[in-house]
N, CA, C and O of each residue as an XYZ file, in Angstrom:
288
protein
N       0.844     -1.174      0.000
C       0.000      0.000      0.000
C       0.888      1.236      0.000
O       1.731      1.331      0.893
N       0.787      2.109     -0.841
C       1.467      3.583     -0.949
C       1.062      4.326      0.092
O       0.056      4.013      0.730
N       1.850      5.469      0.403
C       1.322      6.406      0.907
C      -0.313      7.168      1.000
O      -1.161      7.410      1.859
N      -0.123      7.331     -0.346
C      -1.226      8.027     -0.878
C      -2.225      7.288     -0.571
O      -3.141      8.000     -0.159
N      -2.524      6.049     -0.574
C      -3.383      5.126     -0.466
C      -3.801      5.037      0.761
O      -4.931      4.923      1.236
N      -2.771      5.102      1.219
C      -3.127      5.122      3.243
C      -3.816      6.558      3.151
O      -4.977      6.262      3.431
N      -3.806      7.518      2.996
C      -4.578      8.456      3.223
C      -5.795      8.283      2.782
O      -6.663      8.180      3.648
N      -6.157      8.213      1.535
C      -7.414      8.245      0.976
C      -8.311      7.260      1.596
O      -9.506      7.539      1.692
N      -7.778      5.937      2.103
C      -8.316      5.206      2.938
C      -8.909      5.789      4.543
O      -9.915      5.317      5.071
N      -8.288      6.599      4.997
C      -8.288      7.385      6.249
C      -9.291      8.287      6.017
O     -10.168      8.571      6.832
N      -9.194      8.658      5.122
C     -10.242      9.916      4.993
C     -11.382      9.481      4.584
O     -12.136     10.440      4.745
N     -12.115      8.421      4.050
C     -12.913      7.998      3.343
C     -14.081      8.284      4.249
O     -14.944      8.992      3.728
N     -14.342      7.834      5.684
C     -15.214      7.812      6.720
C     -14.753      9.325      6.777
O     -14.284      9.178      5.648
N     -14.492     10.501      7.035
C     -14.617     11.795      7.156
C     -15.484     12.469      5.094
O     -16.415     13.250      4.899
N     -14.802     11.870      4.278
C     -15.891     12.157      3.436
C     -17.184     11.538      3.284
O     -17.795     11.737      2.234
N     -17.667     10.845      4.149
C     -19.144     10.394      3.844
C     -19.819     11.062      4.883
O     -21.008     10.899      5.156
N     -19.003     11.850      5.480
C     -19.780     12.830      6.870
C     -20.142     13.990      6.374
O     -20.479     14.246      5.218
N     -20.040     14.890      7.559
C     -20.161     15.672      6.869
C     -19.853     17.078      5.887
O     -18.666     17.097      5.563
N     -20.514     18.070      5.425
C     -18.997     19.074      5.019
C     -18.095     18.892      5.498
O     -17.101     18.226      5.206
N     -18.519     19.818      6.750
C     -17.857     20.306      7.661
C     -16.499     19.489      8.518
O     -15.554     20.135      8.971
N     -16.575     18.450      8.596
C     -16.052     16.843      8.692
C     -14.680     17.194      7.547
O     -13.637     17.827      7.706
N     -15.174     16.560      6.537
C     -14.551     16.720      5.045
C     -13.368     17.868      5.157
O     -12.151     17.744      5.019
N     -14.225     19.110      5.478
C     -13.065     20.264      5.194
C     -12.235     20.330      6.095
O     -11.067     20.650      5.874
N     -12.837     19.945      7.645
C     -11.447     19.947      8.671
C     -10.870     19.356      8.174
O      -9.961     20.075      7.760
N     -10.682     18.174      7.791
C      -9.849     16.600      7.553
C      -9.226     17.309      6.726
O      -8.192     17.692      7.274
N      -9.341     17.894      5.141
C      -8.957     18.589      4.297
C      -7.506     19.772      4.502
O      -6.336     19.853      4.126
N      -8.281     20.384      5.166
C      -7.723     21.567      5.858
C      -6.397     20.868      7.095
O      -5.290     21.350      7.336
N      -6.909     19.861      7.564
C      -5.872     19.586      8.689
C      -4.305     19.285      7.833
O      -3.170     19.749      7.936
N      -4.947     18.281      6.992
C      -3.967     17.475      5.796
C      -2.717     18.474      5.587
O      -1.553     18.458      5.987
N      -3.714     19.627      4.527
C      -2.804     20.457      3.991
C      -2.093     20.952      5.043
O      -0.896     21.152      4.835
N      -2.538     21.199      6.124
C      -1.290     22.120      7.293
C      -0.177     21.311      7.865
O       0.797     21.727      8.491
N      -0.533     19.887      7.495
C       0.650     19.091      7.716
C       1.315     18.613      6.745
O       2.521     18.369      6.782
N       0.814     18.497      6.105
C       2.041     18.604      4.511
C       2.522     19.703      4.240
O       3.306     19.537      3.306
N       2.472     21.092      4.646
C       2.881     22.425      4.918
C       3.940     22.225      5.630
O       5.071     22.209      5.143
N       3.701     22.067      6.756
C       4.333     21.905      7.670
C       6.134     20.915      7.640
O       7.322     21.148      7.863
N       5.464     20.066      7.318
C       6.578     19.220      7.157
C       7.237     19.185      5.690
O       8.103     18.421      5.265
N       6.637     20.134      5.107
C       7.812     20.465      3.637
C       8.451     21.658      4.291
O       9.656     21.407      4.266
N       8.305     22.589      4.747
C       8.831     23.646      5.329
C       9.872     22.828      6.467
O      10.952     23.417      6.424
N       9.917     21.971      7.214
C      10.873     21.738      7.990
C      11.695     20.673      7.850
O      12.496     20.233      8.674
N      11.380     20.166      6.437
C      12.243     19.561      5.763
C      13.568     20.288      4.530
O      14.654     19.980      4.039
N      12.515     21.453      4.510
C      13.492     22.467      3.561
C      14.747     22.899      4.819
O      15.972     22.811      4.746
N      14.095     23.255      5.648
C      15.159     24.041      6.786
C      16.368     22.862      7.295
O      17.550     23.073      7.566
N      15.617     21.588      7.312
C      16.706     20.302      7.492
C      18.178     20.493      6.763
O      19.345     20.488      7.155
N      17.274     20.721      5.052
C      18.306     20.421      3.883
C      19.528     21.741      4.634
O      20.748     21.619      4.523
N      19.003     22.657      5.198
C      19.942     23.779      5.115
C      20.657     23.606      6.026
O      21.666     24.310      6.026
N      20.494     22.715      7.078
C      21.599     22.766      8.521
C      23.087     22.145      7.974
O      23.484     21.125      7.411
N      23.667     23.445      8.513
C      25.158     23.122      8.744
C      25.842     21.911      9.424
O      25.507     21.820     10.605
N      26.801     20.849      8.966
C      26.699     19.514      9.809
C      27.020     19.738     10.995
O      26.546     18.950     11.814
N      27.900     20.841     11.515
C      27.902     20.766     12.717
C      26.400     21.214     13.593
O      26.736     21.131     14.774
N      25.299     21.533     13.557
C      23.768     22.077     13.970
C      23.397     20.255     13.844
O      22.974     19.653     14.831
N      23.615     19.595     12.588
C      23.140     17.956     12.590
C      23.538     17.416     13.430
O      22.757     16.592     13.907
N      25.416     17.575     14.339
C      26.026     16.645     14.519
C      25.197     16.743     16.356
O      24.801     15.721     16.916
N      25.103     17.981     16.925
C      24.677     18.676     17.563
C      23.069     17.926     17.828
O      22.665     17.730     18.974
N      22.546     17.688     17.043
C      21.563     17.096     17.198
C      21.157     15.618     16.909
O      20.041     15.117     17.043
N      22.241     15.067     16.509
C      22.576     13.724     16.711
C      22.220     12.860     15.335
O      21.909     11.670     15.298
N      22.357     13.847     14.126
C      21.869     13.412     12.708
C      23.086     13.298     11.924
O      23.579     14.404     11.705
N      23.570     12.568     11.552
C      24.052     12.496     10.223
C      23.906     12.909      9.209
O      22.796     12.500      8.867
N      24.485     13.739      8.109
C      24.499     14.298      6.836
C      23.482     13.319      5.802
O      22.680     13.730      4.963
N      23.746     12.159      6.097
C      22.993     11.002      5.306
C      21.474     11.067      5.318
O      20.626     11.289      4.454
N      21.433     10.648      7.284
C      19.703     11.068      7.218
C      18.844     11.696      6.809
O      17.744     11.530      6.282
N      20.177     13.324      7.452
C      19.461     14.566      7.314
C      18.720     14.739      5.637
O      17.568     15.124      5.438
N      19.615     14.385      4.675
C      19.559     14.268      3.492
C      18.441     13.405      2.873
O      17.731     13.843      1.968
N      18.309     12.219      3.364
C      17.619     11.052      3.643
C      15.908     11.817      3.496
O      15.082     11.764      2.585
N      15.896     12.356      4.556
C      15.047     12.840      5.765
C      14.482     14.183      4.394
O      13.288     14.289      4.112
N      15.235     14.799      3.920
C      14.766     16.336      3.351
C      14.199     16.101      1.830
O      13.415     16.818      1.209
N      14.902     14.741      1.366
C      14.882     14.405     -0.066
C      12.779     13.486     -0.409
O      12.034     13.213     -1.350
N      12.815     13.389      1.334
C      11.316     12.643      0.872
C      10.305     13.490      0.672
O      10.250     14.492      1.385
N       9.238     13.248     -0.400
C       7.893     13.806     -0.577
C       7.215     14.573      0.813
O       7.388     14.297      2.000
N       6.485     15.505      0.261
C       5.509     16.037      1.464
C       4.961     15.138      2.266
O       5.193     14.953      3.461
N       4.248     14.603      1.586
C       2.850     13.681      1.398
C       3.067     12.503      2.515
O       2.159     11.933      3.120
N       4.768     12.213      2.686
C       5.482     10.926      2.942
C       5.949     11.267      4.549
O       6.876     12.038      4.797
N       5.059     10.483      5.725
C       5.772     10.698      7.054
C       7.278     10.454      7.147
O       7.866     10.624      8.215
């Protein structure tokens, strides 16, 4: 099962509800795929010593910044 798939599955019982249901779920989504592309961009930018400091490797960090929004 993809990513994507796991979501649409998740959401399925919030779209048979109602709007209002629908658009939180909607609305929540996007602020976390926001979210975590924005602090994956700021990842890509840490200096290795700020990584080493925080106990990441260049690899992960990289690892970690190179994945999709969409993708926990």
């Amino acid at each position: 099962m993809t990513a994507l798939t796991g979501l649409f599955q998740r959401s399925t019982p919030a779209a048979a509800g109602s709007p209002g249901v629908w658009l939180f779920t909607a609305l929540t989504t996007l602020k976390t795929w926001y979210e975590r592309a924005a602090q994956r961009r700021v990842l890509a930018q840490l200096p290795p010593e700020l990584l080493r400091d925080l106990g990441i490797d260049s690899f992960d960090a990289r690892r970690e910044a190179e994945k999709p929004f969409w993708v926990e």
